[in-house]
N, CA, C and O atoms as a CHARMM CRD file, in Angstrom:
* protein
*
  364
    1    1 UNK  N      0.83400  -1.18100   0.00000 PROA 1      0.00000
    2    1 UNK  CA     0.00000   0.00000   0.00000 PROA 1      0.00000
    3    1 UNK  C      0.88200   1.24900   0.00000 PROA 1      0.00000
    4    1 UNK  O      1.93500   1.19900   0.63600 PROA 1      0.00000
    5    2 UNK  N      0.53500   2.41800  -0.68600 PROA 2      0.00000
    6    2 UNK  CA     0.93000   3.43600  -0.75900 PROA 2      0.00000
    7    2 UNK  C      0.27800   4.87900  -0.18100 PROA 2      0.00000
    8    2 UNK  O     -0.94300   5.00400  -0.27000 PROA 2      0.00000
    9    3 UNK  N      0.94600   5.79800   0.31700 PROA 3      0.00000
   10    3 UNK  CA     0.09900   7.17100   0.38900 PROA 3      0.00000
   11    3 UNK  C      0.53800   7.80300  -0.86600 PROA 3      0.00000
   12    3 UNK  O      1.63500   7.45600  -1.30400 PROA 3      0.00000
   13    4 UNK  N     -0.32100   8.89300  -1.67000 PROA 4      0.00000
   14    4 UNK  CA    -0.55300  10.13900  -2.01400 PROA 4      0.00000
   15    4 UNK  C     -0.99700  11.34500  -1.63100 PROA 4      0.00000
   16    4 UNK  O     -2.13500  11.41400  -1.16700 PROA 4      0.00000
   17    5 UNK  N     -0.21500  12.49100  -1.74600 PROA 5      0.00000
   18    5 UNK  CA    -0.75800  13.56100  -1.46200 PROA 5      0.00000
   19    5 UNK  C     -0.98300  14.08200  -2.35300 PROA 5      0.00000
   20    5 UNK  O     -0.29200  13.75400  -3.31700 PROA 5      0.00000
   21    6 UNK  N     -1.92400  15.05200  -2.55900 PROA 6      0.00000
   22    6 UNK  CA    -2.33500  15.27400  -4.22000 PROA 6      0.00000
   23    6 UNK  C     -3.03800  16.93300  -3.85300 PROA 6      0.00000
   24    6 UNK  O     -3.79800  17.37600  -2.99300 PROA 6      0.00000
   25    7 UNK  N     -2.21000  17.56500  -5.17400 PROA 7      0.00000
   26    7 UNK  CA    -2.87600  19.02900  -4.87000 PROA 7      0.00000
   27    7 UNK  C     -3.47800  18.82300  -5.89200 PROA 7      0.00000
   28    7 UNK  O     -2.99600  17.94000  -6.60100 PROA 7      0.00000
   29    8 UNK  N     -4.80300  19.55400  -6.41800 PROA 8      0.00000
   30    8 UNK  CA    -5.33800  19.51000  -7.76700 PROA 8      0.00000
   31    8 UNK  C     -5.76400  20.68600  -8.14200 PROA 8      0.00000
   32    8 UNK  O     -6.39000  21.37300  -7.33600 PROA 8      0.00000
   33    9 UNK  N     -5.52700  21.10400  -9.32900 PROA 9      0.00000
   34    9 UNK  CA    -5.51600  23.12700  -9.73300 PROA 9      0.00000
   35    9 UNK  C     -6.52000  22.80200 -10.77700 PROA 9      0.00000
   36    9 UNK  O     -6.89100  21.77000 -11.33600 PROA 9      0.00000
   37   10 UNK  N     -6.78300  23.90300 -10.82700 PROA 10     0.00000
   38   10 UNK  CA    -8.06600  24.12400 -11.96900 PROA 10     0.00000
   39   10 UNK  C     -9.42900  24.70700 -11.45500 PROA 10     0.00000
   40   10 UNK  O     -9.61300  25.41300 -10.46300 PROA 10     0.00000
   41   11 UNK  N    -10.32900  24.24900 -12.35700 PROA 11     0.00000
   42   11 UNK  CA   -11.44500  24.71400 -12.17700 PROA 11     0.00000
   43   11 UNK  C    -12.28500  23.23800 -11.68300 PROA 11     0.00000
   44   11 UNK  O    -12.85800  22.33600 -12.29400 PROA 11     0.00000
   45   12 UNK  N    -11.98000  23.57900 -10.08500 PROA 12     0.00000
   46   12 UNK  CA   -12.75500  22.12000  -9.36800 PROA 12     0.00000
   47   12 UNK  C    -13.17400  22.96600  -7.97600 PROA 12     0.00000
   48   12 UNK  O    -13.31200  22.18700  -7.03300 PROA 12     0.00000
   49   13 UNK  N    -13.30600  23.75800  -7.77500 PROA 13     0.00000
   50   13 UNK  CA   -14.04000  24.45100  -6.32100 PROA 13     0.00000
   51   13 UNK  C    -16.11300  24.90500  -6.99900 PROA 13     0.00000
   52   13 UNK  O    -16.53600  25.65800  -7.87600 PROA 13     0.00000
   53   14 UNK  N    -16.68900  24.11900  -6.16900 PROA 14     0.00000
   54   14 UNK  CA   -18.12400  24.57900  -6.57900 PROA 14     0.00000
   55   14 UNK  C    -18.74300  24.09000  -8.04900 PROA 14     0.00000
   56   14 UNK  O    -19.54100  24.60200  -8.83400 PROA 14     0.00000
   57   15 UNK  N    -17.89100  22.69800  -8.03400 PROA 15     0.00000
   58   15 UNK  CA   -18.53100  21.76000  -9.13500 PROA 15     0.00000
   59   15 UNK  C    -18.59700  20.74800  -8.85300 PROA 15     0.00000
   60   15 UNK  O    -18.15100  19.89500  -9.62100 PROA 15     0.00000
   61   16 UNK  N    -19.27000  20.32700  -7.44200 PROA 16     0.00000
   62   16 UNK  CA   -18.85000  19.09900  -6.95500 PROA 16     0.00000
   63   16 UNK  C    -17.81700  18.45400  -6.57400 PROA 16     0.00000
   64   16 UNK  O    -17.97400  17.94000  -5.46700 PROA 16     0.00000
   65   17 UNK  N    -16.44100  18.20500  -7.23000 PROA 17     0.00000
   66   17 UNK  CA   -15.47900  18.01900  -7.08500 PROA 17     0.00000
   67   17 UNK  C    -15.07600  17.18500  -6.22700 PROA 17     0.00000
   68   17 UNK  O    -14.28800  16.29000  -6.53100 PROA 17     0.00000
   69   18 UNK  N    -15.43100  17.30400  -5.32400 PROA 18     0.00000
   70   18 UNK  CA   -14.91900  16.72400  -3.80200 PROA 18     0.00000
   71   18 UNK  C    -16.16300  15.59600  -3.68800 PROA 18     0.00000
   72   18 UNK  O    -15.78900  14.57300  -3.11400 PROA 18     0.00000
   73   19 UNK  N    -17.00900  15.58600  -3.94800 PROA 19     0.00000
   74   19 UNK  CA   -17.97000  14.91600  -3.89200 PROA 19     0.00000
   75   19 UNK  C    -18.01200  13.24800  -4.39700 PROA 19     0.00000
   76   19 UNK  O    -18.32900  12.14600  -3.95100 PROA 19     0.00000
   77   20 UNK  N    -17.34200  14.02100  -5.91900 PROA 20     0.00000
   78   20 UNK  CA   -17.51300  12.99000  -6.84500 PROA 20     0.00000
   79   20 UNK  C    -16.07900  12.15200  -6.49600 PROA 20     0.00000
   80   20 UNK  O    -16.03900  10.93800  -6.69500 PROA 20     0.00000
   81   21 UNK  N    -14.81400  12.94000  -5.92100 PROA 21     0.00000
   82   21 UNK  CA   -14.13800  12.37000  -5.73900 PROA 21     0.00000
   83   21 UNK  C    -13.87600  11.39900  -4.34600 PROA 21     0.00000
   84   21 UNK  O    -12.96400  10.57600  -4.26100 PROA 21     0.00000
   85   22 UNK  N    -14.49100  11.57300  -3.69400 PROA 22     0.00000
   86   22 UNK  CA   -14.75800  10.85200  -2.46000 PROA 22     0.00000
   87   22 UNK  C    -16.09400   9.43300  -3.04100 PROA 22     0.00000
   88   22 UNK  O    -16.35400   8.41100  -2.40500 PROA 22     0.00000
   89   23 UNK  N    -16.66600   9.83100  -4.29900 PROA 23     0.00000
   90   23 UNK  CA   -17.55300   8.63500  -4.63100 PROA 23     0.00000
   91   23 UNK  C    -16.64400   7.57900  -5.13300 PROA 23     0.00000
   92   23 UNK  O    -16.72400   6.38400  -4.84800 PROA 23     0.00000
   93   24 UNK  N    -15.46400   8.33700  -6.18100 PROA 24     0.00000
   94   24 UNK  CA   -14.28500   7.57100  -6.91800 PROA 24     0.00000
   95   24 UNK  C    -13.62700   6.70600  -5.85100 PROA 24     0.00000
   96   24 UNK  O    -13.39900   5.51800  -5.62200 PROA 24     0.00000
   97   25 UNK  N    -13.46000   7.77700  -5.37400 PROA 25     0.00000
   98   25 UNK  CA   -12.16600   7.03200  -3.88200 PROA 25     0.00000
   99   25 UNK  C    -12.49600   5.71500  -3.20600 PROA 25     0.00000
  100   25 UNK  O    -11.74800   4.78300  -2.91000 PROA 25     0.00000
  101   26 UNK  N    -14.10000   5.90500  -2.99600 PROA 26     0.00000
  102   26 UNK  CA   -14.65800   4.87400  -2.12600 PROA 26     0.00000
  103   26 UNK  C    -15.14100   3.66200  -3.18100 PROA 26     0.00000
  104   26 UNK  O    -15.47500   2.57000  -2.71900 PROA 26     0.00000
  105   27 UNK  N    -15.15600   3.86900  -4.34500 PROA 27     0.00000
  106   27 UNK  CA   -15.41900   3.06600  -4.57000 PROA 27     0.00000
  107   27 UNK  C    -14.17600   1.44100  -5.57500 PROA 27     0.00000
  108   27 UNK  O    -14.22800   0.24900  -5.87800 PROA 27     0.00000
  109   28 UNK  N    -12.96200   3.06800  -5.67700 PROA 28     0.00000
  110   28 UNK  CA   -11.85200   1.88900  -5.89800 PROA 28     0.00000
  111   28 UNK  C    -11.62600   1.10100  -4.26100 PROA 28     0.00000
  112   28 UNK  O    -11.40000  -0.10200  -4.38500 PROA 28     0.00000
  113   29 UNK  N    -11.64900   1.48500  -3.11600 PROA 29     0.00000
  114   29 UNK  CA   -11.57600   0.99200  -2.53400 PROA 29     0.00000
  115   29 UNK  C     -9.96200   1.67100  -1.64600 PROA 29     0.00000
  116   29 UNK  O     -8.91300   1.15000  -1.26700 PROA 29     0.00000
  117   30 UNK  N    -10.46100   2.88200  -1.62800 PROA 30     0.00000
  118   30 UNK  CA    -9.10500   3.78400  -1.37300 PROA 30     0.00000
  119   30 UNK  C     -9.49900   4.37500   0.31800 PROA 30     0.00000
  120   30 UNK  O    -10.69700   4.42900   0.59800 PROA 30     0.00000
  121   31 UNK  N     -8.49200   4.79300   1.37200 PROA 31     0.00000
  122   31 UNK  CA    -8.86700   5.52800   2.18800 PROA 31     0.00000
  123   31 UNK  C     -8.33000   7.03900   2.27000 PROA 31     0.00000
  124   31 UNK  O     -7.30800   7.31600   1.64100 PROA 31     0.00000
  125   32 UNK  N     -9.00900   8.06500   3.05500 PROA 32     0.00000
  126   32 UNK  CA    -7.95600   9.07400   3.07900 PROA 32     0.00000
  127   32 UNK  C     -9.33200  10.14000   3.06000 PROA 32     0.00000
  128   32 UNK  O    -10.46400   9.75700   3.35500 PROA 32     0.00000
  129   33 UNK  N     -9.06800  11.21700   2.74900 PROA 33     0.00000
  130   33 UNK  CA    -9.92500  12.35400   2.38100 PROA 33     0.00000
  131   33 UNK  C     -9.76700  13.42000   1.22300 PROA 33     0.00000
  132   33 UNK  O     -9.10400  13.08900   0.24000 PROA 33     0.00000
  133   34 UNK  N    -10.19100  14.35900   1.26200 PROA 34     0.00000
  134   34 UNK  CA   -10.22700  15.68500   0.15300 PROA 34     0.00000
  135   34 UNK  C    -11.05100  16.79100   0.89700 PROA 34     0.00000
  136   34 UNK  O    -11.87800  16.68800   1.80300 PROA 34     0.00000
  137   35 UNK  N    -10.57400  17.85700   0.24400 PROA 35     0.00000
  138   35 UNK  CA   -11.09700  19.41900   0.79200 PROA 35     0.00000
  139   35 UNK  C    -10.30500  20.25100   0.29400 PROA 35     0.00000
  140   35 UNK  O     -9.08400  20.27700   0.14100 PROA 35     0.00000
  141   36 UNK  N    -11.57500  21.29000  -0.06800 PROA 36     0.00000
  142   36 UNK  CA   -11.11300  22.57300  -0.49900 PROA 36     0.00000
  143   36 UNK  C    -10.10900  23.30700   0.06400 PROA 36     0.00000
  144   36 UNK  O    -10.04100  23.51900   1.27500 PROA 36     0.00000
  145   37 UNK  N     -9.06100  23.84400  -1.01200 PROA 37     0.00000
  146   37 UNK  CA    -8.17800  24.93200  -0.20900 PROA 37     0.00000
  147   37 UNK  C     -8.51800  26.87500  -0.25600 PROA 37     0.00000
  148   37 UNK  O     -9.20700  27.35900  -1.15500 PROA 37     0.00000
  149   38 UNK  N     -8.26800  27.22200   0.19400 PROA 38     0.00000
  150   38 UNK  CA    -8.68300  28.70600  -0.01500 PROA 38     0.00000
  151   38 UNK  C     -7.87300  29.33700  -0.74000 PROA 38     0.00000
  152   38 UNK  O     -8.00000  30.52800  -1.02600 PROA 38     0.00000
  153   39 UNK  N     -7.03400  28.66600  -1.07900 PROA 39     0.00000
  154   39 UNK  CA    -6.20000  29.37900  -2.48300 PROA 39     0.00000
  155   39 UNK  C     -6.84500  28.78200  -4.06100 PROA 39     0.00000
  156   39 UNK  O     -6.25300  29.09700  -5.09400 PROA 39     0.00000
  157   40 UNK  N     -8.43500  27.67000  -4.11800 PROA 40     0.00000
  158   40 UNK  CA    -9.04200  27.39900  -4.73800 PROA 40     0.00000
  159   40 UNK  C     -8.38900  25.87300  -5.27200 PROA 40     0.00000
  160   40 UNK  O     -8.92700  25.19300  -6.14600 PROA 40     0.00000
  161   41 UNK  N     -7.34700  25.56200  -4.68200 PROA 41     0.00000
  162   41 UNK  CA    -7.05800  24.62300  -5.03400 PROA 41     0.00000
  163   41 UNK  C     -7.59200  23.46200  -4.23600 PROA 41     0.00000
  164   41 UNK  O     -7.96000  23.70300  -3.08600 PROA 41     0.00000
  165   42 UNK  N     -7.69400  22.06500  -4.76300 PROA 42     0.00000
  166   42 UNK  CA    -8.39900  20.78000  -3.82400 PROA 42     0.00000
  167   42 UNK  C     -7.05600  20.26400  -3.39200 PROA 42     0.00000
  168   42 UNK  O     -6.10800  20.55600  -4.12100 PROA 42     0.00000
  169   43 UNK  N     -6.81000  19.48100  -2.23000 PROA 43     0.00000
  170   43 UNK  CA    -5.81900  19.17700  -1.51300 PROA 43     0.00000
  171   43 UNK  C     -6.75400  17.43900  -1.26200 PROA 43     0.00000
  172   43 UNK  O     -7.87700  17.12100  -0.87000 PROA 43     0.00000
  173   44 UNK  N     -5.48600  16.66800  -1.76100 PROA 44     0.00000
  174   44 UNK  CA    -6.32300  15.30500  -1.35900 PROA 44     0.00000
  175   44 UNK  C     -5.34700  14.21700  -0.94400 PROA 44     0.00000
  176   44 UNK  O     -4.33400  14.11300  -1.63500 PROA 44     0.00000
  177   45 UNK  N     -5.52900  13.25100   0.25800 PROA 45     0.00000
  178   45 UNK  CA    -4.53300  12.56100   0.48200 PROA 45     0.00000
  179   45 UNK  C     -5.62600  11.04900   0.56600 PROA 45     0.00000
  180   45 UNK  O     -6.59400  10.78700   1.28000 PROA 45     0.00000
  181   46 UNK  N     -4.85700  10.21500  -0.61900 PROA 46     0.00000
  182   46 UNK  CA    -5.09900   8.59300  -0.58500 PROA 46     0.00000
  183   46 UNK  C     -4.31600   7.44600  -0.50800 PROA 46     0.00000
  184   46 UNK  O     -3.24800   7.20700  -1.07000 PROA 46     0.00000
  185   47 UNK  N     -4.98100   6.75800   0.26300 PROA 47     0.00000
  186   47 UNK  CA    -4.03200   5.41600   0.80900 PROA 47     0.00000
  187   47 UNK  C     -4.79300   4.48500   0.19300 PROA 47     0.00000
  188   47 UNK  O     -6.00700   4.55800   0.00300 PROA 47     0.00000
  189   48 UNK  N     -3.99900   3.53200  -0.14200 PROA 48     0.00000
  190   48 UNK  CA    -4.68000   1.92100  -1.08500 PROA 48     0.00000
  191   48 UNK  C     -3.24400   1.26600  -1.86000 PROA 48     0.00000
  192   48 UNK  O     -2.04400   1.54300  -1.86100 PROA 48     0.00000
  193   49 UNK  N     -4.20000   0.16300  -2.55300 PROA 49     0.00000
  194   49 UNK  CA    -3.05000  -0.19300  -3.48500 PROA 49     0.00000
  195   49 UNK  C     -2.32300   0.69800  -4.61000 PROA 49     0.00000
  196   49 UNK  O     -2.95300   1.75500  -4.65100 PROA 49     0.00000
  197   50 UNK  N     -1.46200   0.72500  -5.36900 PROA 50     0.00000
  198   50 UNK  CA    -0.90300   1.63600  -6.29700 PROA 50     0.00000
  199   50 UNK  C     -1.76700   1.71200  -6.95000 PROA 50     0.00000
  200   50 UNK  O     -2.47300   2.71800  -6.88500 PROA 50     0.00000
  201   51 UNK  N     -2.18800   0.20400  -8.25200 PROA 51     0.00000
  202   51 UNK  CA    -3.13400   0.64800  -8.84800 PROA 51     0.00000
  203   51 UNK  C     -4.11000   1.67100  -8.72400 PROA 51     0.00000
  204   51 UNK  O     -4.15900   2.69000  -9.41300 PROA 51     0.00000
  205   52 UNK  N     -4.86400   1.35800  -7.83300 PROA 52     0.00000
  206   52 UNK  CA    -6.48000   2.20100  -7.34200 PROA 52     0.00000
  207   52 UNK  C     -6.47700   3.12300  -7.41300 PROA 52     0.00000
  208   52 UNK  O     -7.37500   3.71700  -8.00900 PROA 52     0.00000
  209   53 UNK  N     -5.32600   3.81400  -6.76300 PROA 53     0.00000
  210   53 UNK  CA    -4.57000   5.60100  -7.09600 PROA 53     0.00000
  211   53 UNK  C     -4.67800   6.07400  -8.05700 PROA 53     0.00000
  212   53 UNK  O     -5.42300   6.98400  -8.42100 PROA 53     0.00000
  213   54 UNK  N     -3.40400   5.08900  -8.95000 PROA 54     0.00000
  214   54 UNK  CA    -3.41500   5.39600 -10.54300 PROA 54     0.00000
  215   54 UNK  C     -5.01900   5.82000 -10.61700 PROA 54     0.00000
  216   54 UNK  O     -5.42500   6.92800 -10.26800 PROA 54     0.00000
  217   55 UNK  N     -5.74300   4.90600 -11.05600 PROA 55     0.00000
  218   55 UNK  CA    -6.77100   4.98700 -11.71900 PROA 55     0.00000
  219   55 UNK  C     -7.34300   6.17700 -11.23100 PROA 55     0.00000
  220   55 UNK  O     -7.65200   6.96900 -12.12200 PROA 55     0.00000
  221   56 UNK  N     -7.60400   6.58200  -9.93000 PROA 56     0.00000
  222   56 UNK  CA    -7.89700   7.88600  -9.06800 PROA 56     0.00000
  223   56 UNK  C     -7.86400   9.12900  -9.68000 PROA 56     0.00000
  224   56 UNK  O     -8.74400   9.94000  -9.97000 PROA 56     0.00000
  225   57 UNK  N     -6.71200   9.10500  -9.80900 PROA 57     0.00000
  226   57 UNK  CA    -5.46900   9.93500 -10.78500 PROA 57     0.00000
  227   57 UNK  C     -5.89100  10.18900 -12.55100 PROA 57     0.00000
  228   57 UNK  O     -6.04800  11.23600 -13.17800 PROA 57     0.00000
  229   58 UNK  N     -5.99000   8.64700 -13.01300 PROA 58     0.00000
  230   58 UNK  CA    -6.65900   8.66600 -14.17400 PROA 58     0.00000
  231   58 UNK  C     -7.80100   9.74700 -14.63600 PROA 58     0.00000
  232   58 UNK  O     -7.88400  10.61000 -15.51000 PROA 58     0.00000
  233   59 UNK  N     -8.64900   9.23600 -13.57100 PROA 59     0.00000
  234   59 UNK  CA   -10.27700   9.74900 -13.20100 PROA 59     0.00000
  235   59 UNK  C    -10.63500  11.29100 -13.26100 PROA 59     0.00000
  236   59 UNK  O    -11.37600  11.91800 -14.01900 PROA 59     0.00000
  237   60 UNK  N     -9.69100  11.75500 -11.98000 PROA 60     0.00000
  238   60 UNK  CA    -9.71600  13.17500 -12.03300 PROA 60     0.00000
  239   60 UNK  C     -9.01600  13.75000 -13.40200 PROA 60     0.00000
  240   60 UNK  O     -9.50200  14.72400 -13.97600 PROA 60     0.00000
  241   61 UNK  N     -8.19800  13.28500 -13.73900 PROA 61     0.00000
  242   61 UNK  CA    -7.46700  13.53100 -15.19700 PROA 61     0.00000
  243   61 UNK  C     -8.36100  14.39200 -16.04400 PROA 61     0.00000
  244   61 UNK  O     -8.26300  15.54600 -16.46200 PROA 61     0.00000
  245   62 UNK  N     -9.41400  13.28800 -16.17700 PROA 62     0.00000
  246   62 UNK  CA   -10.30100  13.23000 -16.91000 PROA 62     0.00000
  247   62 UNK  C    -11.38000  14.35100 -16.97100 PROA 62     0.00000
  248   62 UNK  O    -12.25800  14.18500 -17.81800 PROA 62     0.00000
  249   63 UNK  N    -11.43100  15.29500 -16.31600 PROA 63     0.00000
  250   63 UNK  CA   -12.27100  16.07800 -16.16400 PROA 63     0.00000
  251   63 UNK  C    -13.69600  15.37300 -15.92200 PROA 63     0.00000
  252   63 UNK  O    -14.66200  15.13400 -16.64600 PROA 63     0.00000
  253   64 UNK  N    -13.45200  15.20000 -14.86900 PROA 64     0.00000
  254   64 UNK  CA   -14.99400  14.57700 -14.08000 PROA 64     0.00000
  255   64 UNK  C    -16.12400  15.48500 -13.90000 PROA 64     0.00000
  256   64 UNK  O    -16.13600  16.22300 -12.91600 PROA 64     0.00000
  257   65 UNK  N    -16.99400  15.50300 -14.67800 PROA 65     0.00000
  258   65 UNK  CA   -18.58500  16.33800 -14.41500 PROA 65     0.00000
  259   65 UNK  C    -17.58300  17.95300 -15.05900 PROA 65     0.00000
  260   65 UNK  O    -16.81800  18.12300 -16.00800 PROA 65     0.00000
  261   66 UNK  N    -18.08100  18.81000 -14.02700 PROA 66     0.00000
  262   66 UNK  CA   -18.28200  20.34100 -14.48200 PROA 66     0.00000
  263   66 UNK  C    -16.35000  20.85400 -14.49900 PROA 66     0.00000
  264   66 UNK  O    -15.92300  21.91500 -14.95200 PROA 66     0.00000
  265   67 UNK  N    -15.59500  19.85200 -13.93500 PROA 67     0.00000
  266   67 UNK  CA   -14.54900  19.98700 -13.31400 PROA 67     0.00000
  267   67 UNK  C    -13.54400  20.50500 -14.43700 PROA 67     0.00000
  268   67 UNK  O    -14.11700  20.56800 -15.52500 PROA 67     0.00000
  269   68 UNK  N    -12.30000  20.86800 -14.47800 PROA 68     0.00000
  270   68 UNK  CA   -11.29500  21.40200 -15.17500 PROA 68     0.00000
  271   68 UNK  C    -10.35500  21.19300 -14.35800 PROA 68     0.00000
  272   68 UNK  O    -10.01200  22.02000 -13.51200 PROA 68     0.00000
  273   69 UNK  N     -9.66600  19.71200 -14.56200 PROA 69     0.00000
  274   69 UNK  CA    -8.30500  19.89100 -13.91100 PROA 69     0.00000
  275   69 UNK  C     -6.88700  20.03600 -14.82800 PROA 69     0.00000
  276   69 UNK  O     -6.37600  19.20200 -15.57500 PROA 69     0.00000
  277   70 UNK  N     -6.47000  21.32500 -14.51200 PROA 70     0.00000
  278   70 UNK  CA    -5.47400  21.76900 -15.27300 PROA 70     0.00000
  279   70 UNK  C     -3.96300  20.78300 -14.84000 PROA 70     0.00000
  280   70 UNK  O     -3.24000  20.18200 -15.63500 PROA 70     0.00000
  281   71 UNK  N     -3.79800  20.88400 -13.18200 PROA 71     0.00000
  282   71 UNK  CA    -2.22600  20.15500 -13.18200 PROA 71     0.00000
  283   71 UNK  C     -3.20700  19.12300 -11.41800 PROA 71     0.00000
  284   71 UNK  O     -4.29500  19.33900 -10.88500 PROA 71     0.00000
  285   72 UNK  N     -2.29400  18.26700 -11.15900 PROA 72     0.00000
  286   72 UNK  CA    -2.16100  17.61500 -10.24900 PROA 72     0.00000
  287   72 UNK  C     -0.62000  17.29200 -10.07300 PROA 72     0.00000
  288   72 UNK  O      0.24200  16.85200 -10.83400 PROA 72     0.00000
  289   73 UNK  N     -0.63700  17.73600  -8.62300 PROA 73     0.00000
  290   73 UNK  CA     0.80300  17.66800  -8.11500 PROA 73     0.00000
  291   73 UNK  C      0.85700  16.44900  -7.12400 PROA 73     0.00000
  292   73 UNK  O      0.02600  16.34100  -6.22200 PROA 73     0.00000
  293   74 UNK  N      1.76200  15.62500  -7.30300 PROA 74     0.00000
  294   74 UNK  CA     1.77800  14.67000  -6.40300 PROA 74     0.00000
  295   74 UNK  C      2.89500  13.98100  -5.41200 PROA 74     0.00000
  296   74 UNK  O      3.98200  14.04500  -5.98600 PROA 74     0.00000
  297   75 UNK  N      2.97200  13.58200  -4.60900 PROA 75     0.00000
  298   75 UNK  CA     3.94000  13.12400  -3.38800 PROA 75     0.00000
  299   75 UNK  C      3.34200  12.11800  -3.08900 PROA 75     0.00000
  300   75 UNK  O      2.11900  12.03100  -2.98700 PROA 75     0.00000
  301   76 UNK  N      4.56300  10.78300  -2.82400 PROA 76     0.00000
  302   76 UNK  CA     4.32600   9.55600  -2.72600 PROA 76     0.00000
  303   76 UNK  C      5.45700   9.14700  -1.31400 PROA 76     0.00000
  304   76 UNK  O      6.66400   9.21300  -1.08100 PROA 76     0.00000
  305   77 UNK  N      4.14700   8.68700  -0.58100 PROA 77     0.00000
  306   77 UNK  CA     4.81900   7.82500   1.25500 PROA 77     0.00000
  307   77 UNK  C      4.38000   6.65900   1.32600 PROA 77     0.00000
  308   77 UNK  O      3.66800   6.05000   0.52700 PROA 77     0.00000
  309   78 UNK  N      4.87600   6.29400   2.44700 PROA 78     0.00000
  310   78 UNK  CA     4.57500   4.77500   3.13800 PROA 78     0.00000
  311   78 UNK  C      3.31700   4.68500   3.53000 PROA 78     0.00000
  312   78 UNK  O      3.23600   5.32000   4.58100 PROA 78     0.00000
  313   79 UNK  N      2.30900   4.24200   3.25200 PROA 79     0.00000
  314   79 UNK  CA     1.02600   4.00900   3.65100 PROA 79     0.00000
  315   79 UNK  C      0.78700   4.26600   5.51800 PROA 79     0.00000
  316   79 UNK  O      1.55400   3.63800   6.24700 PROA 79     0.00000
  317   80 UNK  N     -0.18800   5.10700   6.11900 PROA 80     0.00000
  318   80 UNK  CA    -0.26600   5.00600   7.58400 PROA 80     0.00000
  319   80 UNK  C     -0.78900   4.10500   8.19400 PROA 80     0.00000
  320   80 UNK  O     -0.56300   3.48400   9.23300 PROA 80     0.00000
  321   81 UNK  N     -1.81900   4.10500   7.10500 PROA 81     0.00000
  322   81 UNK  CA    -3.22800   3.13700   7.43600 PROA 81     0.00000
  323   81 UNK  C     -3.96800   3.87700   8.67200 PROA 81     0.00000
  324   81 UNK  O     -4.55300   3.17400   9.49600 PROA 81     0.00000
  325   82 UNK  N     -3.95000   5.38800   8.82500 PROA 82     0.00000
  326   82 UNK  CA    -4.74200   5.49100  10.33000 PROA 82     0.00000
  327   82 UNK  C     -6.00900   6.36000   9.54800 PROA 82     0.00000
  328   82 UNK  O     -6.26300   7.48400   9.98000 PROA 82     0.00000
  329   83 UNK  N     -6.97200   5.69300   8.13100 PROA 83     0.00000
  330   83 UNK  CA    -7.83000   5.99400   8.09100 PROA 83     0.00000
  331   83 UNK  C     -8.73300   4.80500   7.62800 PROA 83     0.00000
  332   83 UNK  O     -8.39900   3.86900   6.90200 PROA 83     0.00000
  333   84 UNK  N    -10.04200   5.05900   8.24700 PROA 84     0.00000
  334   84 UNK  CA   -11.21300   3.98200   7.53400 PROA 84     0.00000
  335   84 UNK  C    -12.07000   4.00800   6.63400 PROA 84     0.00000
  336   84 UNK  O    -12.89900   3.15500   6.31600 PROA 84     0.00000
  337   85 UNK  N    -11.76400   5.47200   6.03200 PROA 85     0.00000
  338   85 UNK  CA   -12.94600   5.49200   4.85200 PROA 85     0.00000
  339   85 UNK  C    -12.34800   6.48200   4.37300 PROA 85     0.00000
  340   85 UNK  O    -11.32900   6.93500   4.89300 PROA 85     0.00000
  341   86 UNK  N    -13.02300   7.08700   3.04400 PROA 86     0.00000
  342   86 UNK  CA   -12.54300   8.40400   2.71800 PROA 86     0.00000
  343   86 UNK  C    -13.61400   9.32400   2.87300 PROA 86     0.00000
  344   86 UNK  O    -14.74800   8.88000   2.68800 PROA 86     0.00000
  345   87 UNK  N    -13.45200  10.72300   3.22700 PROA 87     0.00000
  346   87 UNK  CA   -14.51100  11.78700   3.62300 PROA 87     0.00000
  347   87 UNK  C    -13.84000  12.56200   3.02600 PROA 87     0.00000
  348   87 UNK  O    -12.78300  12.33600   2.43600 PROA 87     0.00000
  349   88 UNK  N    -14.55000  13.78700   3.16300 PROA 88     0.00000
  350   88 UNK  CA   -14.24500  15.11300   2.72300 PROA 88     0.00000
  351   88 UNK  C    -14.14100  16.17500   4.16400 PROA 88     0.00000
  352   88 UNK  O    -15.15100  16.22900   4.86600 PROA 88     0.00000
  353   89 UNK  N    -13.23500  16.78500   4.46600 PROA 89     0.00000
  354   89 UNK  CA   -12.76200  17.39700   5.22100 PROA 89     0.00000
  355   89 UNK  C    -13.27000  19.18000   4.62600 PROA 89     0.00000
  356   89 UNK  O    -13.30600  19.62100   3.47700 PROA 89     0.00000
  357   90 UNK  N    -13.61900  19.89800   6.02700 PROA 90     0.00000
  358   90 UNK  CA   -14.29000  20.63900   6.27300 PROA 90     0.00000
  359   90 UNK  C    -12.76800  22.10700   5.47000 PROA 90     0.00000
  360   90 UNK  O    -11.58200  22.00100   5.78000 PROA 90     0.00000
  361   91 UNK  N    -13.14300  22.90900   4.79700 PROA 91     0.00000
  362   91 UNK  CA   -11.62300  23.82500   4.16300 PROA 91     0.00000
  363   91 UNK  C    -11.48600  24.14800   5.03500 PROA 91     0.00000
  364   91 UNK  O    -10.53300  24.88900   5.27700 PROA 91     0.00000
């Protein structure tokens, strides 16, 4: 298992975003959370297998729903495991 930390830029504040990505997350089977930053950027950290990420990664790529993701920045750790689901965290 791996962590990611993941900044994501674009046009993803007040298009769902966080929503849909916490539906993605949970349903590869990923833990961790997401939330808005006040510099408009989404800030997201996931734990799982590599694959699941990837695909995570893939997903948002993709411009999911109303979304515009221009860059995703990413950082890769040792898995903590000190989460049980993924949520969305309050900005």
């Amino acid at each position: 298992m791996i962590r990611k930390q993941l900044t994501i830029q674009g046009h993803v504040q007040g298009v769902c975003f966080r929503s849909n990505t916490r539906q993605k997350a949970q349903q590869l089977g990923l833990k961790g959370w997401v939330r808005n930053c006040a510099n408009g950027e989404v800030a997201c950290v996931a734990e799982g297998e590599e694959i699941q990420i990837l695909q995570l990664l893939d997903w948002m790529r993709s411009h999911p729903g109303e979304a515009r993701v221009e860059a995703i920045r990413e950082q890769t750790e040792a898995a903590t495991g000190e989460y049980s689901d993924f949520i969305i965290l309050p900005t």
